[in-house]
C-alpha positions as CSV (number, residue, x, y, z in Angstrom):
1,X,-24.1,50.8,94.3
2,X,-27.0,52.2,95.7
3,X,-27.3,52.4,99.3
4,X,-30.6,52.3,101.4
5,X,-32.9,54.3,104.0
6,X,-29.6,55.6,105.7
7,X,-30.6,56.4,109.0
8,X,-30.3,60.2,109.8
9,X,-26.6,61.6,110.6
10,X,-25.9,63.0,114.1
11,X,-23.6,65.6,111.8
12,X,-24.7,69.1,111.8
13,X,-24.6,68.8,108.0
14,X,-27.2,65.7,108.2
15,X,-24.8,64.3,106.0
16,X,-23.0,60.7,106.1
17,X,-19.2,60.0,104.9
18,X,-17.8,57.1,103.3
19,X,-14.0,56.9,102.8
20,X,-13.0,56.4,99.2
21,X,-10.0,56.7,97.4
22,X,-10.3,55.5,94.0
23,X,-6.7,56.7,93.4
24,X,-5.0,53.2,92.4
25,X,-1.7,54.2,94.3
26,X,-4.1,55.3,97.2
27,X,-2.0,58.4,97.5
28,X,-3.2,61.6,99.0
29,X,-2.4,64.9,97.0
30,X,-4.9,67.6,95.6
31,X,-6.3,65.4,93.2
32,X,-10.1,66.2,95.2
33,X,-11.6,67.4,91.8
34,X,-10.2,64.0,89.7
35,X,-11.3,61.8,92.9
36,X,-14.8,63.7,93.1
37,X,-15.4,62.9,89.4
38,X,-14.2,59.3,89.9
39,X,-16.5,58.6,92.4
40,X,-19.3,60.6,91.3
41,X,-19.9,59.0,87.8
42,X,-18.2,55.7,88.7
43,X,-15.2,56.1,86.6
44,X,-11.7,55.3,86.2
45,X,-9.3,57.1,87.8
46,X,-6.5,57.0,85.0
47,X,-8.9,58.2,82.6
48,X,-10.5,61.1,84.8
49,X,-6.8,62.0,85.6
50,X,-5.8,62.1,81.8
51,X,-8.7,64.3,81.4
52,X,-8.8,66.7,83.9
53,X,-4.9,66.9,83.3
54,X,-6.0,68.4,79.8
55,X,-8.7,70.7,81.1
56,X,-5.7,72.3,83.0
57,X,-3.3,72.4,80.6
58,X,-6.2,73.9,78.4
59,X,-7.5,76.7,80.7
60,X,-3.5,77.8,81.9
61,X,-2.2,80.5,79.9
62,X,0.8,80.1,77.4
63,X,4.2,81.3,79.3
64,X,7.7,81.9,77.8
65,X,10.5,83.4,79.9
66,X,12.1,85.5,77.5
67,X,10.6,87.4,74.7
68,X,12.9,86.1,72.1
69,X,11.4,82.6,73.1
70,X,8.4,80.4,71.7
71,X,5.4,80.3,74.0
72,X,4.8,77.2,75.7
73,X,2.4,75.2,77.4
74,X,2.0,74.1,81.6
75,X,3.6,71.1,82.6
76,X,0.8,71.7,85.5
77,X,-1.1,68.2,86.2
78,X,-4.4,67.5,87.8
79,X,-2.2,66.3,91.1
80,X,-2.3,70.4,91.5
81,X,-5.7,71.0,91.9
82,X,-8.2,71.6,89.7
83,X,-10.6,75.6,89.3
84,X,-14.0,75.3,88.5
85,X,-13.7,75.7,85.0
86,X,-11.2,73.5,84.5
87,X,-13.2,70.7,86.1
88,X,-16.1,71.5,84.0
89,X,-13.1,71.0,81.0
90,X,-12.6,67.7,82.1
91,X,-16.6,66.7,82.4
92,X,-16.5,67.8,78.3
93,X,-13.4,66.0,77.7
94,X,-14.8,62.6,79.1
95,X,-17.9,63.1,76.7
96,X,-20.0,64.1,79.8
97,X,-22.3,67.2,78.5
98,X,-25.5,66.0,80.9
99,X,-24.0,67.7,83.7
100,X,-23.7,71.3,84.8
101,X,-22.4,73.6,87.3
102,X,-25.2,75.8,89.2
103,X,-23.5,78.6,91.6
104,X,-25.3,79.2,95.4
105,X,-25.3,82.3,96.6
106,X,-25.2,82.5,100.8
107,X,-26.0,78.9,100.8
108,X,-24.0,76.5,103.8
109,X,-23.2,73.3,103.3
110,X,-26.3,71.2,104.7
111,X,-28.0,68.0,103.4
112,X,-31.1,69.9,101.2
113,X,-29.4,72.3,99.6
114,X,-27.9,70.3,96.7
115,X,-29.3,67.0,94.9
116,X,-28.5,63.8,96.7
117,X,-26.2,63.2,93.6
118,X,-23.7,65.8,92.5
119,X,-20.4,66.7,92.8
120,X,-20.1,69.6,95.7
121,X,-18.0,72.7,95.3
122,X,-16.5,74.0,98.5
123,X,-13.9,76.6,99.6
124,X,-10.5,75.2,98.1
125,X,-12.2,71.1,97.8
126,X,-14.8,69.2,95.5
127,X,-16.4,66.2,97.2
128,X,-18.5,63.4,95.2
129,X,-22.3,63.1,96.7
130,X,-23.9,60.1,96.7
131,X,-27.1,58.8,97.9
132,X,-27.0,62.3,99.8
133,X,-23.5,61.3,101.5
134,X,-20.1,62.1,101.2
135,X,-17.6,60.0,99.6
136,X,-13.8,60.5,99.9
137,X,-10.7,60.6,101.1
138,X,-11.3,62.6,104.0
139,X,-14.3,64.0,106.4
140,X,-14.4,67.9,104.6
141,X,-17.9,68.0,107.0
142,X,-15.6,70.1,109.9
143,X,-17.5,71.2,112.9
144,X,-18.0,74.8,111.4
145,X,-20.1,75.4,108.8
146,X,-19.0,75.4,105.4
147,X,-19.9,77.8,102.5
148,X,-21.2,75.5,99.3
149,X,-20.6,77.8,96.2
150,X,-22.2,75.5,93.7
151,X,-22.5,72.3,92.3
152,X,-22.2,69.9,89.5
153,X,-25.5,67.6,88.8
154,X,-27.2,66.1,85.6
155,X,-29.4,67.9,84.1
């Protein structure tokens, strides 16, 4: 869905937000990197959760608690959150290759300084932007300025 000539945003970011959980429970926990991919690249949340719970289970280091013990794998899901590399795991794991990260260096969070389709990387969130506006579960926009520390964008 492709939205038109949005008027220009009274936010200091010059950026709109739409709320948009795509979680089918609508529940709120820090699922922000499975939600941004969902509503980035219009997919289905059950499937972008599967994946992104592998990315994590992938990047975690093997544990054991006792030396005499075999090593085992996270129980760790996306519902925990998700680090930048394991998000860009769980682009790869849903076939998604046309996409990559590109890190900013002293760059804030302002409409301009990221395509008007890409999934943002903030301190501690991700956040889906489309059509140069938010969408998500919540406004991350604040009334400070934020620090964007990269993106995700096609190529």
């Amino acid at each position: 869905m492709a939205l038109t000539a949005l008027s220009p945003s009274s936010h200091p970011t010059g950026l709109h937000f739409y709320r948009r959980n795509p979680n089918p429970k609508k529940e709120h926990h820090s699922d922000c990197g499975t939600r941004a991919i969902c509503l980035a690249l219009d997919l289905p949340y059950n499937k972008v959760w599967k994946a992104a719970t592998k990315a994590v289970r992938d990047t975690t280091p093997k544990y054991r608690y006792h030396a005499n013990m075999a090593w085992k794998t996270t129980k760790a899901t996306a519902n925990g959150g998700l680090t930048k590399w394991a998000l860009t795991n769980a682009l790869y794991n849903l076939n998604i290759y046309d996409w990559e990260y590109k890190t900013t260096r002293d760059t804030m969070f302002l409409k301009g300084n990221f395509p008007e389709h890409c999934i943002a990387n903030l301190a501690d969130h991700y956040v889906a932007i489309k059509d140069g506006a938010i969408w998500d579960t919540w406004d991350c926009r604040g009334k400070r300025p934020k620090i964007l520390k990269g993106y995700w964008s096609k190529l």
